[in-house]
DRENNUDREN-10240 format. One record per residue (C-alpha): x negated, y, z; residue in one letter. Coordinates in steps of 0.05 Angstrom, whole numbers, plus 32768, in hexadecimal, padded with zeros to 4 digits. Each point is the difference from the previous one (the first is absolute). Last residue first. Layout:
X | Y | Z | A
...
//
This chain:
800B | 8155 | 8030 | X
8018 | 801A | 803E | X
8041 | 7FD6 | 8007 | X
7FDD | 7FC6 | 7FFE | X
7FCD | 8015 | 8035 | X
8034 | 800B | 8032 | X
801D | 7FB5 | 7FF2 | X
7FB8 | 7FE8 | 7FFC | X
8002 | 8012 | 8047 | X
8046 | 7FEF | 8014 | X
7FF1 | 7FB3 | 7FE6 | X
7FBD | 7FFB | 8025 | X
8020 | 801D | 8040 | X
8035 | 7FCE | 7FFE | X
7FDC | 7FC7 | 7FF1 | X
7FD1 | 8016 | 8046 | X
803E | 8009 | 802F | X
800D | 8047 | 8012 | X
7FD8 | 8029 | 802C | X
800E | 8047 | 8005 | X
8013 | 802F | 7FCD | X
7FEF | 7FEF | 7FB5 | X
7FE8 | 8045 | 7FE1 | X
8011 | 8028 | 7FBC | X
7FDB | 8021 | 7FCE | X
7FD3 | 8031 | 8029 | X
7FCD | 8033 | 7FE7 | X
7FB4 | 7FEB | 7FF9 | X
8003 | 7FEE | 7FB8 | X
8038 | 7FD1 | 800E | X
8009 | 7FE5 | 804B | X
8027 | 7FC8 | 8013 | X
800D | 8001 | 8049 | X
7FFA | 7FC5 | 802E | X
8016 | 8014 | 8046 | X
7FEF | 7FD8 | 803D | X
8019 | 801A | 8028 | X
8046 | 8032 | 8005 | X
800F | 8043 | 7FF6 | X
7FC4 | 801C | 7FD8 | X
8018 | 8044 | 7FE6 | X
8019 | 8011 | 7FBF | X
7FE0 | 8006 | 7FBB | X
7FBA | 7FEE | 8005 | X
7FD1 | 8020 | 7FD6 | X
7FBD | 7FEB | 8033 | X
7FF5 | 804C | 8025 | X
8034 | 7FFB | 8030 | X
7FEB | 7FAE | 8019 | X
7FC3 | 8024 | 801E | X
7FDD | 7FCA | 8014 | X
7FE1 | 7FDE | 803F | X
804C | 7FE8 | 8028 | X
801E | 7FF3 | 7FC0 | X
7FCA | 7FCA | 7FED | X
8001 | 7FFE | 7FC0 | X
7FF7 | 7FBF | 7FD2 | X
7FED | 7FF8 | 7FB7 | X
8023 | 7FD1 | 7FD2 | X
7FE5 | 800B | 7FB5 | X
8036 | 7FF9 | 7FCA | X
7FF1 | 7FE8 | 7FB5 | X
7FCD | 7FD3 | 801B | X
802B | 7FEF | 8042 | X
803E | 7FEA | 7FD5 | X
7FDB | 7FC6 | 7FE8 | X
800C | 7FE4 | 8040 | X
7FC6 | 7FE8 | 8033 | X
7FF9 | 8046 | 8022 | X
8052 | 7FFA | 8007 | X
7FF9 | 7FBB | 801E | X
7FD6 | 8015 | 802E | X
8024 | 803C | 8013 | X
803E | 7FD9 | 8006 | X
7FF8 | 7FD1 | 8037 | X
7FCC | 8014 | 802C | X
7FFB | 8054 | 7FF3 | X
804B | 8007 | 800A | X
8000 | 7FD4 | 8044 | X
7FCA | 802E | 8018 | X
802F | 8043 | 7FF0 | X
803C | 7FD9 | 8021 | X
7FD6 | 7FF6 | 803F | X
7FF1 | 8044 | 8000 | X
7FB9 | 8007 | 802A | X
7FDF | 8030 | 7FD8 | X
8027 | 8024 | 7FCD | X
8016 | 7FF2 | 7FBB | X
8014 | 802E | 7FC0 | X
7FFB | 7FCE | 7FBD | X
7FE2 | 802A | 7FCB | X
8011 | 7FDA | 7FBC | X
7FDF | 8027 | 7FBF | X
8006 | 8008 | 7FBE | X
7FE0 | 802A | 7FD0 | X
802A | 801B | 7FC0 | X
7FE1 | 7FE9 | 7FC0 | X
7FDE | 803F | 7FDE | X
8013 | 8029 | 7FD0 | X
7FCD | 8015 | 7FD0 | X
7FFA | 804F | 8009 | X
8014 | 8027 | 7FC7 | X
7FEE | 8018 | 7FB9 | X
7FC1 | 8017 | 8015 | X
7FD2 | 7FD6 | 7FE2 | X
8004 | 7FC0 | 8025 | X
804B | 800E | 7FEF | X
7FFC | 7FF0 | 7FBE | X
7FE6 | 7FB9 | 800C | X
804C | 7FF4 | 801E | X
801C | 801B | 7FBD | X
7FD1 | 7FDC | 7FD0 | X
800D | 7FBB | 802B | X
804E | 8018 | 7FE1 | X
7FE4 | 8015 | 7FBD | X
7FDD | 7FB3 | 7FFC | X
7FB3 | 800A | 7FF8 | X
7FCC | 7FFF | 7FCF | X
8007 | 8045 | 7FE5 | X
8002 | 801C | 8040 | X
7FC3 | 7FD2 | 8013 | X
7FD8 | 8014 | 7FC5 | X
8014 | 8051 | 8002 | X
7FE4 | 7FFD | 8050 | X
7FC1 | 7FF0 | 7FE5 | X
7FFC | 8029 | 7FC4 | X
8011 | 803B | 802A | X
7FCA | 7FEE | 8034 | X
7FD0 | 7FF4 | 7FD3 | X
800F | 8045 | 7FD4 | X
7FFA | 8024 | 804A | X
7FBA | 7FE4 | 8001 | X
7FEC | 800D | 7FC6 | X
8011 | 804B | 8002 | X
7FDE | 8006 | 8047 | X
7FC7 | 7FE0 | 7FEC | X
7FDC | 7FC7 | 8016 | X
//
């Protein structure tokens, strides 16, 4: 194939589906080509700081982290636990330091949103969660 046909195939191509789209889809295919990066829905995540042998941390893990994996809230929202005492809670975006366990903190694109303190009672830590997230979106 040669280089002149191929370029025409590419610009006939690319004419069709301008020509065959809405100017606003136009816009976003635009930036495939330079025009800018697509943006991208933020990513979510629930880091819940534990350590061995809390009782408070184990409490948090029987009667809301099951519910929370059950939720639809956990597909939009991963829950992933650290152990303070084996990571390096300096390098995970988190605003302040842990002062109390557990700690749920809502993390957006790896830097911190908020957090929920301590252990609260399960409908209460659903409803400040998608609290936090409401006022991210």
């Amino acid at each position: 194939m040669s280089r002149r046909f191929f370029l025409a195939s590419v610009f006939a191509a690319v004419s069709a589906v301008a020509l065959a789209t809405p100017l606003s889809a136009a816009r976003d295919f635009s930036s495939l080509f330079g025009g800018g990066a697509v943006p991208q829905p933020p990513r979510y995540e629930l880091l819940v700081f534990e350590r061995e042998q809390c009782g408070f941390c184990e409490a948090f893990r029987s009667s809301i982290a099951p519910r929370y994996r059950e939720g639809a809230i956990a597909q939009k929202m991963p829950i992933r636990f650290v152990d303070i005492d084996k990571a390096d809670t300096d390098k995970l975006g988190l605003k302040t330091r842990l002062t109390v366990l557990p700690t749920a903190v809502v993390m957006m694109d790896g830097v911190e949103v908020d957090r929920v303190p301590g252990l609260v009672a399960p409908n209460s830590f659903f409803t400040l969660v998608q609290h936090i997230l409401a006022r991210t979106e």
